[in-house]
N, C-alpha and C positions, 0 to 999 in steps of 0.2 A: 553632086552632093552639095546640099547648100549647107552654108554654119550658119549657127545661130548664135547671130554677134550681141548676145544681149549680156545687160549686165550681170553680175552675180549680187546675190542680195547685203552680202556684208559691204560692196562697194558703193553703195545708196546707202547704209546706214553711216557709212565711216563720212561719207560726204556729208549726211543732212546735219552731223553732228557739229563738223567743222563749221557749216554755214550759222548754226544755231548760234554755237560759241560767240563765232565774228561778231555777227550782228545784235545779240543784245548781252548786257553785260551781267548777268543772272548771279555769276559768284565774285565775290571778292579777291583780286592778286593775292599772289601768297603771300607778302610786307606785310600788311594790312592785315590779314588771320593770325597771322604770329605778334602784331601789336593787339588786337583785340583779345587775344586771349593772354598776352602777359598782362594788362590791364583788368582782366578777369580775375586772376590768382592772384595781383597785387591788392584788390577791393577785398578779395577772403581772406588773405592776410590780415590787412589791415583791421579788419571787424574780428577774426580769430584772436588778435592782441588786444585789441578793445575789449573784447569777452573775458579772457584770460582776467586780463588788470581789474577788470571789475569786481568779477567773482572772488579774485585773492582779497578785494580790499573788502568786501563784504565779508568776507569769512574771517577777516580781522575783527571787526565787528562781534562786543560780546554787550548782551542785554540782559540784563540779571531781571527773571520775573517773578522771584520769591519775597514775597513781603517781608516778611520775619526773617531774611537774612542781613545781620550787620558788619560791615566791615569796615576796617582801619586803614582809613589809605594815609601813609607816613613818607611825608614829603624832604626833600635836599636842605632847608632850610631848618630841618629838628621838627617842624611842626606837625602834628597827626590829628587829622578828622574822621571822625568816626560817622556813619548813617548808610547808607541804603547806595549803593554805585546801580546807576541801571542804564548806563554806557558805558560803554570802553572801547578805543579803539586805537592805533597807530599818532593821533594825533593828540585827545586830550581822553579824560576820564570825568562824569557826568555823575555829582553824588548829591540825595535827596537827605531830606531828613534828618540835617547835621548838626552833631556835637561835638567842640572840642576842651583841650584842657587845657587851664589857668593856672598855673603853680605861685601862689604868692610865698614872701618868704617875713618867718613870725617869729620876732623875740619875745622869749619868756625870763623872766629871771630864774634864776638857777634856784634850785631847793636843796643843792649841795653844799654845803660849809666850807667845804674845801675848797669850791671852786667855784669862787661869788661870780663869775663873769655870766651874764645870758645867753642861754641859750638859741641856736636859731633851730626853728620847723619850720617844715613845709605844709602846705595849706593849699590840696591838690582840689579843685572843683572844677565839675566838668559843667560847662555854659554853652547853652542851647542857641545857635548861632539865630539871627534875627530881631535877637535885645539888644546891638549895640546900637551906640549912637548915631550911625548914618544909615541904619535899617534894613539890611542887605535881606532880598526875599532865599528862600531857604534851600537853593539851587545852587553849585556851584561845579564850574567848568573848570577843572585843572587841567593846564599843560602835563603833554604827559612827560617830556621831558623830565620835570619837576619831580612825579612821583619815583621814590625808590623801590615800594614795595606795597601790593595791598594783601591785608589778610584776613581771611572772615574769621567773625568772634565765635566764640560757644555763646551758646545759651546762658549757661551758669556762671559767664566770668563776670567783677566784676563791674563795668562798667554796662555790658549788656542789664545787668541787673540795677543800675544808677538812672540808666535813662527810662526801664520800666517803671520802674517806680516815680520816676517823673512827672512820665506822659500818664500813666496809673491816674494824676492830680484833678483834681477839678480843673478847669482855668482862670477864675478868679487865685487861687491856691497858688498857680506855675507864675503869677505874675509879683506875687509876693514875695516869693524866693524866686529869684531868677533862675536856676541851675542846681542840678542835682550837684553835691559834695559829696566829695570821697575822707574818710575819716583823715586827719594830721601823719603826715610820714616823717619820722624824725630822720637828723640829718646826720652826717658825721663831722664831728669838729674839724678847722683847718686845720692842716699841720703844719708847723712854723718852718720856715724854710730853714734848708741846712746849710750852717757855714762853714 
């Protein structure tokens, strides 16, 4: 009885594998798989936060496309400009087409007998920003810090109806009167202080 000393075939494939492996280096250690792929997921991190930050700050971002809407943006210093906001975002607020208002203060002699002293009024006009003295073009970029509060006008109130009638003007007209005016608002007398 002769045997047949030959191999069986998983013993040739388990060998040719080992030789394979040995001799050329086909896969990467496993160190090196586990740094390559935590440098994978740190790069999609990294660009997932970048996207994140982006997208939040643009959607901060408001662009007003309405011509015909006016609003009041009323700043920490008392000051309030009215015109056309068509930015706004995290950092400043961006307003076209700007008017704001000039309260002078006006004594009148009194028409009361009793009470010969003058009167003061106010003498509220609103002044179309770009007539002053050092010419400022009719853009302005506020800190938004600064602003307290913006708020769109009606149609009908009126200072929307001060600056229609304005711009209504010819422009020879608009350069003659500087600024629409709001009629005299009287004022109330001081009161003497108590002692």
């Amino acid at each position: 009885m002769a045997m047949d000393i030959r191999k069986s075939p998983m013993e040739d494939f388990d060998l040719e594998e080992t030789k394979s492996s040995e001799g050329s280096k086909c896969c990467p250690p496993p160190k090196a798989t586990g740094l390559i792929i935590g440098l994978i997921i740190l790069v999609l991190v990294i660009v997932g936060v970048v996207g994140f930050v982006l997208n939040n700050q643009k959607g901060l971002e408001i662009t007003k496309s309405a011509q015909g809407e006016w609003q009041g943006v009323f700043l920490t210093n008392g000051q309030v400009y009215f015109g056309h906001v068509v930015k706004e975002n995290a950092n400043e607020v961006v307003l076209e087409n700007i008017y704001y208002l000039q309260v002078k203060q006006v004594l009148q002699k009194s028409q009361d007998p009793k009470n010969p002293e003058p009167q003061t009024e106010q003498s509220i006009s609103l002044i179309k920003l770009g007539e002053e003295l050092h010419g400022p073009k009719d853009l302005m970029r506020i800190n938004r810090n600064q602003v307290l509060f913006i708020e769109d006008l009606k149609k009908d109130g009126k200072v929307v109806q001060a600056i229609a009638e304005y711009e209504a003007k010819p422009a020879a007209e608009k350069k003659a009167t500087s600024a629409p005016t709001a009629p005299a608002v009287p004022t109330t007398p001081e009161i003497p202080p108590v002692e």
